[in-house]
VEXDODREN-222061 format. One line per field, with one value per residue (C-alpha): residue number from 0; x, y, z. Coordinates in Angstrom, 3 decimals, padded with zeros to 6 digits. Example, Ala and Ser with C-alpha at 12.3 -4.5 7.8 and 13.67 -1.06 7.14 Angstrom:
<pts>
num = c(0 / 1)
X = c(012.300 / 013.670)
Y = c(-004.500 / -001.060)
Z = c(007.800 / 007.140)
</pts>
This chain:
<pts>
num = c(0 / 1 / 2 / 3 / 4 / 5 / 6 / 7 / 8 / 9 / 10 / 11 / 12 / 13 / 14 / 15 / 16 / 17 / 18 / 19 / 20 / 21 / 22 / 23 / 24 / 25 / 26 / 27 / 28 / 29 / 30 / 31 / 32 / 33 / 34 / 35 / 36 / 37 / 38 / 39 / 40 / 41 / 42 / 43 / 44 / 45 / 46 / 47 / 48 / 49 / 50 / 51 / 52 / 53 / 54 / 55 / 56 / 57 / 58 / 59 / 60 / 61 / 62 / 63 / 64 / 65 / 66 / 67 / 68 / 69 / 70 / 71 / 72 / 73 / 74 / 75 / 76 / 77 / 78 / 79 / 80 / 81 / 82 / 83 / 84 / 85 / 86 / 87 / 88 / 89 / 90 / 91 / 92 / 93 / 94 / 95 / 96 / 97 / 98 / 99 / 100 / 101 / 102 / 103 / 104 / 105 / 106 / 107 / 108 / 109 / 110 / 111 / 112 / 113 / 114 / 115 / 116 / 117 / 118 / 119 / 120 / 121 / 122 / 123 / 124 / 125 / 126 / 127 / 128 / 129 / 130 / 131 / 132 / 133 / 134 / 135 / 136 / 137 / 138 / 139 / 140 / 141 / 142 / 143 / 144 / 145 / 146 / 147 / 148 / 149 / 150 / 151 / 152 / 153 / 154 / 155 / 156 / 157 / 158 / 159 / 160 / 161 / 162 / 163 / 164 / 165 / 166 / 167 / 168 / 169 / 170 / 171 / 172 / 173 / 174 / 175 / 176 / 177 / 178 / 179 / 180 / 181 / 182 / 183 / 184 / 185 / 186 / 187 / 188 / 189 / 190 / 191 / 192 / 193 / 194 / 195 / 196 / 197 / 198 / 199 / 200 / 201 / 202 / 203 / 204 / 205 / 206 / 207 / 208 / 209 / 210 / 211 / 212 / 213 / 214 / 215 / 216 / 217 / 218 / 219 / 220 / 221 / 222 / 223 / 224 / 225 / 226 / 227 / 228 / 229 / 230 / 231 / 232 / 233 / 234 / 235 / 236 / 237 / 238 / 239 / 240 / 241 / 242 / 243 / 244 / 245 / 246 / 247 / 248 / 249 / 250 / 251 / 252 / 253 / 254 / 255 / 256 / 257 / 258 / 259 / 260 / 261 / 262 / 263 / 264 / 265 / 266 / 267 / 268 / 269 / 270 / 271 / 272 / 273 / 274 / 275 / 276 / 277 / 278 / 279 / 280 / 281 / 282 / 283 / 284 / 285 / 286 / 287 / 288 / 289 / 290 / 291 / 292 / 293 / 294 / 295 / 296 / 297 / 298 / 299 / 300 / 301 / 302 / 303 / 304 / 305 / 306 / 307 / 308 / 309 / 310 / 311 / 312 / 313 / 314 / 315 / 316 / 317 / 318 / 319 / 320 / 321 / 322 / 323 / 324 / 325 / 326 / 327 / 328 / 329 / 330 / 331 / 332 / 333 / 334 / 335 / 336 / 337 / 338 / 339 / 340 / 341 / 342 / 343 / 344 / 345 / 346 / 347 / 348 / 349 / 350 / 351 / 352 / 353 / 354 / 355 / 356 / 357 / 358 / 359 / 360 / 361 / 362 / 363 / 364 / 365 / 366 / 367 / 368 / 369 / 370 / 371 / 372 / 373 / 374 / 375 / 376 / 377 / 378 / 379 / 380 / 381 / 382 / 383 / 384 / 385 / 386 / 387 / 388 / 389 / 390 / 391 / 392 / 393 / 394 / 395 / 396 / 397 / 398 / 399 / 400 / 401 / 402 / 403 / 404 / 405 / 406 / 407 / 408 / 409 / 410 / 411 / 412 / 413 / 414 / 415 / 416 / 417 / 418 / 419 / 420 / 421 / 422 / 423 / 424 / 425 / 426 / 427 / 428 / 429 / 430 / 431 / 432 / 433 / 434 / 435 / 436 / 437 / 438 / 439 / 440 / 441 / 442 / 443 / 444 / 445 / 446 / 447 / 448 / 449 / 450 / 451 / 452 / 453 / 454 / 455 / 456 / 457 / 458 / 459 / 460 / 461 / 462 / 463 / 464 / 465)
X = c(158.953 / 155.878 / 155.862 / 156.135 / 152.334 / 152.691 / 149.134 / 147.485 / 149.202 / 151.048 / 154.677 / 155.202 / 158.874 / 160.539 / 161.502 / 165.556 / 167.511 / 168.321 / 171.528 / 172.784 / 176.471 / 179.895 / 179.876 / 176.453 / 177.551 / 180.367 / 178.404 / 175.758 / 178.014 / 180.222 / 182.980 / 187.019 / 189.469 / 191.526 / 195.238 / 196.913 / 198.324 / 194.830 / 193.587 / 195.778 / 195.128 / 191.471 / 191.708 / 193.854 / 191.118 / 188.104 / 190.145 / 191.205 / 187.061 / 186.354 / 188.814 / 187.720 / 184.531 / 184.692 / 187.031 / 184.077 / 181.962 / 183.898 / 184.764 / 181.084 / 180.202 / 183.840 / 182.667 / 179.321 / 180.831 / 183.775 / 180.512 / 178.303 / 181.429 / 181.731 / 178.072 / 177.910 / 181.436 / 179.693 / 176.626 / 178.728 / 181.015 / 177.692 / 175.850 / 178.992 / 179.016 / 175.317 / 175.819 / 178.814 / 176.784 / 173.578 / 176.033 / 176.928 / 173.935 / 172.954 / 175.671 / 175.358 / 173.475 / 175.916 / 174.781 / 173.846 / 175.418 / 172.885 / 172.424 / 172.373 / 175.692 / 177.924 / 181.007 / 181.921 / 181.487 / 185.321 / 186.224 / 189.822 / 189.985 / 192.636 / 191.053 / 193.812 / 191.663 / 192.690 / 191.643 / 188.721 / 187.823 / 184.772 / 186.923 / 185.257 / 181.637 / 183.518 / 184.743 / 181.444 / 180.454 / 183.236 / 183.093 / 179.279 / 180.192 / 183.139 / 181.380 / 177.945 / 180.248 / 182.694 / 185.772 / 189.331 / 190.351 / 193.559 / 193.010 / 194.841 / 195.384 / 194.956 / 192.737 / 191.130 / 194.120 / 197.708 / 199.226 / 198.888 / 202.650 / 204.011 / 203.609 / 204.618 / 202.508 / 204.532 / 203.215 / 202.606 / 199.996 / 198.115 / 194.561 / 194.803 / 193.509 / 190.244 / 191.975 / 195.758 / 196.580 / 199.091 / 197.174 / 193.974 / 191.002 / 190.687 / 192.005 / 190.274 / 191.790 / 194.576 / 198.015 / 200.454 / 199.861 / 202.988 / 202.879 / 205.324 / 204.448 / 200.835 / 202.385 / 203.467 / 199.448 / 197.125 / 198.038 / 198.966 / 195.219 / 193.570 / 191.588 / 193.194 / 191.248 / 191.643 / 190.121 / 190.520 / 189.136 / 189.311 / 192.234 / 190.789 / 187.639 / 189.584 / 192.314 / 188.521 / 187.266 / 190.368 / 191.271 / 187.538 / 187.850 / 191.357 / 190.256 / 187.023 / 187.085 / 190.736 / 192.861 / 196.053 / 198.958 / 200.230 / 196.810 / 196.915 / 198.931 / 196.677 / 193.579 / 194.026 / 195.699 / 191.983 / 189.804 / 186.783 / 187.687 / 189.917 / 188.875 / 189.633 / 192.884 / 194.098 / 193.670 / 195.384 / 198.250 / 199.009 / 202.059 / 200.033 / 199.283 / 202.606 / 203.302 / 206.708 / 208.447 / 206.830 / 206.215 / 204.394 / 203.402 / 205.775 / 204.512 / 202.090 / 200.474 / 196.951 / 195.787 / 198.393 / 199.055 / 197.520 / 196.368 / 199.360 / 201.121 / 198.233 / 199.217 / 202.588 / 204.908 / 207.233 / 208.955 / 209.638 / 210.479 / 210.473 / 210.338 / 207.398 / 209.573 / 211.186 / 208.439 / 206.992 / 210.300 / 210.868 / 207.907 / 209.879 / 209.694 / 206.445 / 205.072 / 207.204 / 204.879 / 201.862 / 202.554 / 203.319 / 200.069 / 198.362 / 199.975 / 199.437 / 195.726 / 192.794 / 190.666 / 190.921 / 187.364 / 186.385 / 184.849 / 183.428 / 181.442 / 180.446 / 177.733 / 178.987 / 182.158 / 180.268 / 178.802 / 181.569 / 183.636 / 179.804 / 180.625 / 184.303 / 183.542 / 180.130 / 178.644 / 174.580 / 173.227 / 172.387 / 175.831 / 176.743 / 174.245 / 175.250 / 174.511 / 177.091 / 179.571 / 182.181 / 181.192 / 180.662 / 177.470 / 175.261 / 175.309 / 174.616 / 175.532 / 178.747 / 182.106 / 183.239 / 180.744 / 181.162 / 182.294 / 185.284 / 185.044 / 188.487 / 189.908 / 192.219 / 195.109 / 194.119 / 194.022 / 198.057 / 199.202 / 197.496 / 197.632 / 202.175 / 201.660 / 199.258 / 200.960 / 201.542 / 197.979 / 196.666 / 198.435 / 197.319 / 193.614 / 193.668 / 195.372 / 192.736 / 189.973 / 190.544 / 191.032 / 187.639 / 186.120 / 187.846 / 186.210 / 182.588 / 182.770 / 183.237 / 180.803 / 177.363 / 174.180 / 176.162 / 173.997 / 170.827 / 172.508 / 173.570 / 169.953 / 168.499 / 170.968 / 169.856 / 166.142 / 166.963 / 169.289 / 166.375 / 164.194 / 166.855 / 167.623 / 164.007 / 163.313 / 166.244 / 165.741 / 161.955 / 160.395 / 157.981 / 157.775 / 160.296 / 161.364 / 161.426 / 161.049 / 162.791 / 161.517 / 163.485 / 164.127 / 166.413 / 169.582 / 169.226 / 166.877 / 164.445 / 165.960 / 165.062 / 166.113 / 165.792 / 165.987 / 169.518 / 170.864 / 170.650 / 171.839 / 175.188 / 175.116 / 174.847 / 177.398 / 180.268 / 183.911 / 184.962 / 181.886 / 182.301 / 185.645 / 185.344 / 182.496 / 184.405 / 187.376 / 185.400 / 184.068 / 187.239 / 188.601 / 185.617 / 186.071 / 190.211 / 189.261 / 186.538 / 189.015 / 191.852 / 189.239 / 188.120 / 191.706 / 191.929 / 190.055 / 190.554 / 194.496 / 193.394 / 190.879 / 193.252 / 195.837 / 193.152 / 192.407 / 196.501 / 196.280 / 193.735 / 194.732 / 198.095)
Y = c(016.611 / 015.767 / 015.123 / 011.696 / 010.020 / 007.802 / 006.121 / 009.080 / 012.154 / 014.411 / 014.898 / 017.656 / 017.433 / 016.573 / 012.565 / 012.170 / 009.401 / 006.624 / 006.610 / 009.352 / 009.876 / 010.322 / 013.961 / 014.673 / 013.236 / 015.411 / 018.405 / 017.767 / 017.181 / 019.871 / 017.502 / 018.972 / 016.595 / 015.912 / 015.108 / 011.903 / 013.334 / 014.997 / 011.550 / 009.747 / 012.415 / 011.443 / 008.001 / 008.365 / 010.338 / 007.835 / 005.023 / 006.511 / 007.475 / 004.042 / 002.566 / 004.957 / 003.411 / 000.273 / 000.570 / 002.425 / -000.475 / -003.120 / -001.153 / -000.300 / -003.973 / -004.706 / -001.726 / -003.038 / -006.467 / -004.651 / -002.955 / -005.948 / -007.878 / -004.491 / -004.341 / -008.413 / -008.356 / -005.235 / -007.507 / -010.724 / -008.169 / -006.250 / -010.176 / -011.682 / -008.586 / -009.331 / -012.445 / -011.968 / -009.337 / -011.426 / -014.118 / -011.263 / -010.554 / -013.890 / -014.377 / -011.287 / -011.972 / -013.532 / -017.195 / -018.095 / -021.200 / -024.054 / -025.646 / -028.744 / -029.669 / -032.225 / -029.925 / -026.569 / -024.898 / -025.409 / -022.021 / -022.551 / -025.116 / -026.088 / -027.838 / -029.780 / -029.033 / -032.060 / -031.719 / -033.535 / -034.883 / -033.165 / -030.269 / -027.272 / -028.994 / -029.298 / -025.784 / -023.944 / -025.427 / -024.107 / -020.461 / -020.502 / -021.107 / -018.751 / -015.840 / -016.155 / -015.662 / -012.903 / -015.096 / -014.768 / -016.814 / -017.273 / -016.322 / -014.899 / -011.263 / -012.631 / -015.561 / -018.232 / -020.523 / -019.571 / -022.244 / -025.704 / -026.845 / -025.388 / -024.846 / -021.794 / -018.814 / -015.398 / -012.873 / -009.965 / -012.361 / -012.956 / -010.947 / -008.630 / -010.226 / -008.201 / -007.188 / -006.972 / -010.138 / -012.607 / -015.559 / -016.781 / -018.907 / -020.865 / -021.918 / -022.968 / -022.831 / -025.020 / -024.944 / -028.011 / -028.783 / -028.124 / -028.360 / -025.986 / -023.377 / -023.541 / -023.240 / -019.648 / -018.465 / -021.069 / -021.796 / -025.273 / -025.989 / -025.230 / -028.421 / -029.906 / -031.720 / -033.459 / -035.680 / -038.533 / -040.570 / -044.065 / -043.209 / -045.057 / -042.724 / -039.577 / -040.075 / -040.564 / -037.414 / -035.707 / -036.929 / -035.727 / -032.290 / -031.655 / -033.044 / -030.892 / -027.985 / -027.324 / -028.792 / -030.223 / -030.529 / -033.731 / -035.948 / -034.659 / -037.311 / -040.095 / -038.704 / -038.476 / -042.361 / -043.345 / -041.343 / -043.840 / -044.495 / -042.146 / -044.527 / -047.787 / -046.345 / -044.661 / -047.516 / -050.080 / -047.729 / -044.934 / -044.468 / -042.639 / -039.903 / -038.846 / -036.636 / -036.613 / -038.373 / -041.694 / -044.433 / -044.247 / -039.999 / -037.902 / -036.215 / -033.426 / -035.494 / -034.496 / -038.682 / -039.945 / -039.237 / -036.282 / -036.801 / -037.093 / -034.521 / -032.154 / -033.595 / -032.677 / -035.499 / -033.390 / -032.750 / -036.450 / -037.127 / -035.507 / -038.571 / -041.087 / -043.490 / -043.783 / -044.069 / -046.569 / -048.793 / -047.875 / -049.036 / -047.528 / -044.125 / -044.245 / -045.422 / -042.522 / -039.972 / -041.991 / -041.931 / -038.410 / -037.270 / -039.731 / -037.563 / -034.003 / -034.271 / -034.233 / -036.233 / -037.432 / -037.587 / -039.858 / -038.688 / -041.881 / -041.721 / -037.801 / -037.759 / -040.126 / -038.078 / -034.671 / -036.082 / -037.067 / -033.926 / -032.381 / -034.143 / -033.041 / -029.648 / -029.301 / -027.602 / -027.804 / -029.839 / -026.617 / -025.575 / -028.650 / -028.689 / -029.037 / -028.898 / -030.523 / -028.185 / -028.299 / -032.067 / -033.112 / -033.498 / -036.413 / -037.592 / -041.478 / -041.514 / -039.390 / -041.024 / -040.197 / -042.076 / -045.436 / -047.673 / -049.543 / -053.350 / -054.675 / -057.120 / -057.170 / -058.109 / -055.104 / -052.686 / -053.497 / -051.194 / -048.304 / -049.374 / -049.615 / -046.068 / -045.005 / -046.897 / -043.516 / -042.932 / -046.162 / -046.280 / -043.043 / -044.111 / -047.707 / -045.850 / -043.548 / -045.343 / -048.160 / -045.494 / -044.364 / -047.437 / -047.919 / -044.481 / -044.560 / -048.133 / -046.671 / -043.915 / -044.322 / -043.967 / -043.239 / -044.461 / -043.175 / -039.644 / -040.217 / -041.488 / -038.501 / -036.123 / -037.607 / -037.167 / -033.534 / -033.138 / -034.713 / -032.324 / -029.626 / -030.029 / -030.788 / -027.356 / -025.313 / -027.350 / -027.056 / -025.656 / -022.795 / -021.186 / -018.971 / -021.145 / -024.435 / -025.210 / -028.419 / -029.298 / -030.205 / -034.070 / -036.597 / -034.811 / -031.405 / -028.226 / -026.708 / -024.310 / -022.815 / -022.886 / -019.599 / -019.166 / -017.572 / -020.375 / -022.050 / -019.559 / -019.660 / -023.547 / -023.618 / -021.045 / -020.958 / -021.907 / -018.126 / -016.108 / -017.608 / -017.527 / -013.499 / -012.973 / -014.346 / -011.623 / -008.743 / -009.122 / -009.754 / -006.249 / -004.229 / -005.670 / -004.783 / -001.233 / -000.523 / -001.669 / 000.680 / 003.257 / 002.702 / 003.097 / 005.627 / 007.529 / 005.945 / 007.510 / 010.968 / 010.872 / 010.205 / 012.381 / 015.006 / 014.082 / 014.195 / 017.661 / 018.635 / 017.778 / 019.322)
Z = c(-037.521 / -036.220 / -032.362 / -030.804 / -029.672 / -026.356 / -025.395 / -027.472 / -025.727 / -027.550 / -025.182 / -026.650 / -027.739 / -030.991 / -031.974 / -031.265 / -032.342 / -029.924 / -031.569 / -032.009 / -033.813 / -031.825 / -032.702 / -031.365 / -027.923 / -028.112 / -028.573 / -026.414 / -023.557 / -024.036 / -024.573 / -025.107 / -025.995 / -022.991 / -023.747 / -022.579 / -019.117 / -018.554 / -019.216 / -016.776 / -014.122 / -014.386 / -014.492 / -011.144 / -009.461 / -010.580 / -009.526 / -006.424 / -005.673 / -006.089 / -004.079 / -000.915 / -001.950 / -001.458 / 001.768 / 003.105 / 001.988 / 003.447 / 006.703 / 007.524 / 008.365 / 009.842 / 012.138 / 012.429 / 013.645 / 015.787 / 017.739 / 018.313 / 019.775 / 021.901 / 022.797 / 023.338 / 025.521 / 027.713 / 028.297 / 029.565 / 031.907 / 033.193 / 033.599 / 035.628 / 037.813 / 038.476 / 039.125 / 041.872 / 043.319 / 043.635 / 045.357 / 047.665 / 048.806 / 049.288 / 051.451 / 052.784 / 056.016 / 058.992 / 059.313 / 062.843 / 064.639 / 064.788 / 068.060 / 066.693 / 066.657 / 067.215 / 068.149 / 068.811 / 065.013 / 063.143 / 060.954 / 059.789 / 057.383 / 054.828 / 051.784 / 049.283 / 045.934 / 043.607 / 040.272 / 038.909 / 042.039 / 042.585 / 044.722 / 042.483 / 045.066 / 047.983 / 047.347 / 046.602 / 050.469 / 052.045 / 050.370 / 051.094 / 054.676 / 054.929 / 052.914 / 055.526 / 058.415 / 057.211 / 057.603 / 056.033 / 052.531 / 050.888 / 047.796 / 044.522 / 043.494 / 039.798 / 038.876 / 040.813 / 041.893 / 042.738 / 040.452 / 038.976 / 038.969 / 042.037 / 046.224 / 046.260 / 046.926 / 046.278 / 049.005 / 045.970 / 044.809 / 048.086 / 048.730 / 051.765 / 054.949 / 055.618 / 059.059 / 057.960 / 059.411 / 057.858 / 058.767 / 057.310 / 058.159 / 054.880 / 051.525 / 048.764 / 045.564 / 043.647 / 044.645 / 044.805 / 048.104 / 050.622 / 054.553 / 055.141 / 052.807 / 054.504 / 057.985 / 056.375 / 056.181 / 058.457 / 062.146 / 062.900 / 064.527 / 061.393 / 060.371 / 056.774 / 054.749 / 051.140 / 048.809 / 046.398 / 043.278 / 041.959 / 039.836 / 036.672 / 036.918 / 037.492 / 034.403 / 032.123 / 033.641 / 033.131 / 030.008 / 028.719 / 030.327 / 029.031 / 025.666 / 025.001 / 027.612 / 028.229 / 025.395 / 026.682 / 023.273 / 025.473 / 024.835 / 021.033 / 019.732 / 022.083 / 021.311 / 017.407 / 017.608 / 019.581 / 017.853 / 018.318 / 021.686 / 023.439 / 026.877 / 026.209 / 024.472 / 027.737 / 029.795 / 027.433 / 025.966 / 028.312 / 027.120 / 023.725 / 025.715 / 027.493 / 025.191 / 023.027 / 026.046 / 025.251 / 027.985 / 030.944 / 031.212 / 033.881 / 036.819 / 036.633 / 033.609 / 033.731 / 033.208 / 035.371 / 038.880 / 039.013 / 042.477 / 043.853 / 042.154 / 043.719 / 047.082 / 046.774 / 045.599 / 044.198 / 047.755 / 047.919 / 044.501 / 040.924 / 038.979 / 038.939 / 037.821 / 040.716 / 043.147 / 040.526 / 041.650 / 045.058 / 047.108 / 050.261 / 048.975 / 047.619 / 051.035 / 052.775 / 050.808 / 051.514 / 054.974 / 054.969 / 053.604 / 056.757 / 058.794 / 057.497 / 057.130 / 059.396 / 056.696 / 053.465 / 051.663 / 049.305 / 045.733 / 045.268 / 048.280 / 048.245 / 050.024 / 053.293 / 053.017 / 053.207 / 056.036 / 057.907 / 057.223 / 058.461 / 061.684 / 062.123 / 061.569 / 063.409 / 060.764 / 060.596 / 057.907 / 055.402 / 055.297 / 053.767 / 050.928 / 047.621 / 043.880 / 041.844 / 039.767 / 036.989 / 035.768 / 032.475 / 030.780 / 031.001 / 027.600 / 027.832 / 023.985 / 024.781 / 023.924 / 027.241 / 028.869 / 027.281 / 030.206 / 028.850 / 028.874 / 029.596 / 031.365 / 034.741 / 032.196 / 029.833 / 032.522 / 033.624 / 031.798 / 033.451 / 036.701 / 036.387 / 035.184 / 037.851 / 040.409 / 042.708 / 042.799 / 043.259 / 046.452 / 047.796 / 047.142 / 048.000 / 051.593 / 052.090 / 050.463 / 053.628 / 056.221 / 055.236 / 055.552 / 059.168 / 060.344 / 059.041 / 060.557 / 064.196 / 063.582 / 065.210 / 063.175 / 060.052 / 057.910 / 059.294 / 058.959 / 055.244 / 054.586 / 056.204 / 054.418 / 051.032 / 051.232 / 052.106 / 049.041 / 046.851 / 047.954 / 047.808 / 043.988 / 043.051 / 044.368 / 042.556 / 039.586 / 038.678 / 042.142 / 041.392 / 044.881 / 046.700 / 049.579 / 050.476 / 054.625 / 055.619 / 058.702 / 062.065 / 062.176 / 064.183 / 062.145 / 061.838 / 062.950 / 060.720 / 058.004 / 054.805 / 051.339 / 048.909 / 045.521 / 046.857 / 048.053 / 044.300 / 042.962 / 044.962 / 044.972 / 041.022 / 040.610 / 038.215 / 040.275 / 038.114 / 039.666 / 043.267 / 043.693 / 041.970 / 044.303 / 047.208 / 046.264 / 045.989 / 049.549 / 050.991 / 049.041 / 050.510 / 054.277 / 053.718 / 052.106 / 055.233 / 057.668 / 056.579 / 056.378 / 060.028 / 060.836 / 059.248 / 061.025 / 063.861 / 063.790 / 062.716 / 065.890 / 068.615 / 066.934 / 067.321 / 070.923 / 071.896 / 069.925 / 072.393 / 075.589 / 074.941)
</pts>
């Protein structure tokens, strides 16, 4: 036959058929008829190749996932440890006592933290202050709080003192408050110190963060009934959001006297109910709280009650500078910001369920008023604070340079502001309070090294002189 032409060239090999027969395949390939069980042995092997396949198929990107998770959770650890260490260093340098002062300089302070009442602020001042000057904190072996539904603190989770002592020169972080449980770890001169919110703001800005941030199952039911308004429904029906109990929520609700079930109205009574009916009781606990702290702030007025606890304490004005942490955002168009337009009549309902903490701030809330009102030049102060605090966040904010010099005036010396200071101000609650622990651990570990050595030195010395 003569050979096949493509685009004039002769290739050189003979024209096949594109179909050729059965048999021909057979021959060509060499093929032997296989018998059934060969045949089934065969089919076994292919299906079994194909299977290890496509496992290796589908396991390659499962891998591939399984190591970017790896390589992403790696980055987050090696950033937060960055970040505590930065707020280390920053706070590394012992601050120096002002002499501008209204008192001697107070170190031991015991600080109620009640949720969502801008504590997680009043917090990140006091650990700036206590980490610049080497001092003592209470503080967890796990976590960042020793608990949210009880006072008491079990010794095995306590952080070493940095000395070995058993008493400490602060607390910071949530427990159900409890005077005699703090008697066990802070002596009896130790300044105590708490703080409050208009209890219609505080159930919103709990109900939001337990909502979005920290799903609570006991709003589910409330929050599904008021979908379009989860506000207005809280403060008209209450009783939605008690979870399966129905009526007005139980104590250690987080929208319902939360306050007070920070401050410790469990010792007095474990049903709200009760102090909802017995006015005698419920002004027992109030009473009690009067007389276990030093000051109760109000978070209503934050910045003349940062100034006030400034002037208890005799701290200098730059120790009391803050950045506000932990809030939600400021969404105008937010569903959580809609300001609820109800009536006194409307708003009954909430107030009979909040009755416990309505008392406790109406209390303090007048107290307050009483002691700014005897305080000379408050106002002048709080003035002069805020112009600082302007110029404070415009700096950490959007400022381009390094440092910001706030000079000396009428209410404090001159000091400066570093892009380190922000940095600890804006903190995280988790980094600081992380931060705050790791110090303490290496002041513990280099004090039972110094004595330590300290032993083996004058066991040495008695050697010797023997």
């Amino acid at each position: 036959m003569k050979p096949k032409l493509f685009l004039g060239l002769d290739l050189g090999f003979k024209h096949r058929s594109h179909n050729p027969s059965k048999s021909e395949r057979k021959k060509r390939k060499g093929f032997k008829q296989k018998t059934p069980g060969q045949r089934r042995i065969l089919d076994f092997k292919t299906a079994f190749l194909r299977s290890k396949m496509l496992s290796k198929r589908r396991l390659l990107p499962a891998a591939a996932v399984i190591l970017m998770l790896l390589i992403l959770a790696l980055c987050l650890l090696g950033l937060r440890m960055d970040t505590e260490e930065q707020i280390l260093q920053c706070c590394a340098s012992p601050a120096k006592t002002p002499k501008y002062q209204y008192a001697k300089e107070v170190r031991q302070v015991v600080f109620a933290k009640v949720h969502k009442a801008a504590s997680s602020t009043i917090q990140n001042i006091l650990l700036r202050f206590a980490m610049s000057r080497n001092l003592s904190l209470l503080l967890p072996v796990e976590g960042t709080l020793f608990s949210e539904w009880t006072s008491q603190i079990s010794p095995e989770n306590v952080l070493p003192h940095p000395t070995g002592e058993t008493m400490f020169d602060m607390l910071t972080v949530h427990v159900l408050y409890n005077q005699s449980e703090m008697d066990k770890y802070f002596p009896k001169s130790a300044f105590r110190v708490a703080i409050v919110r208009d209890p219609l703001q505080h159930a919103v800005s709990a109900l939001a963060y337990y909502s979005t941030v920290w799903p609570y199952t006991d709003l589910t039911a409330g929050l599904r009934k008021h979908r379009a308004d989860p506000v207005t429904g809280l403060l008209m029906h209450p009783e939605d959001f008690s979870g399966i109990r129905g009526g007005c929520p139980e104590l250690g609700s987080w929208v319902a006297n939360r306050m007070s079930y920070d401050l410790g109205v469990l010792d007095h009574s474990s049903s709200a109910h009760r102090l909802r009916h017995d006015y005698k009781a419920l002004r027992d606990f109030v009473d009690s709280l009067h007389k276990q702290f030093n000051l109760v702030l109000i978070a209503d007025f934050f910045d003349e009650s940062i100034v006030l606890l400034r002037r208890r304490l005799g701290w200098s004005m730059k120790d009391i500078l803050y950045l506000t942490v932990n809030a939600l955002p400021d969404d105008q168009n937010s569903v959580w910001r809609k300001q609820p337009d109800l009536t006194p009549d409307q708003l009954t309902p909430f107030k009979q369920c909040n009755k416990i903490d309505y008392e406790v701030f109406d209390h303090f809330l007048n107290l307050f008023f009483d002691i700014i009102g005897g305080e000379a030049y408050f106002q002048q102060e709080v003035d002069a604070f805020r112009a600082v605090q302007q110029k404070v966040k415009k700096f950490c904010k959007h400022g381009l340079k390094k440092t910001l010099v706030i000079p000396a005036g009428a209410w404090n010396e001159k000091f400066v502001v570093k892009r380190c200071d922000c940095l600890v101000m804006e903190a995280e609650e988790l980094h600081l309070v992380q931060a705050a622990k790791r110090k303490q651990l290496r002041l513990y570990e280099a004090f039972k090294a110094f004595n330590k050595s300290d032993s083996t030195l004058k066991a040495f010395n008695k050697k010797n002189s023997t």
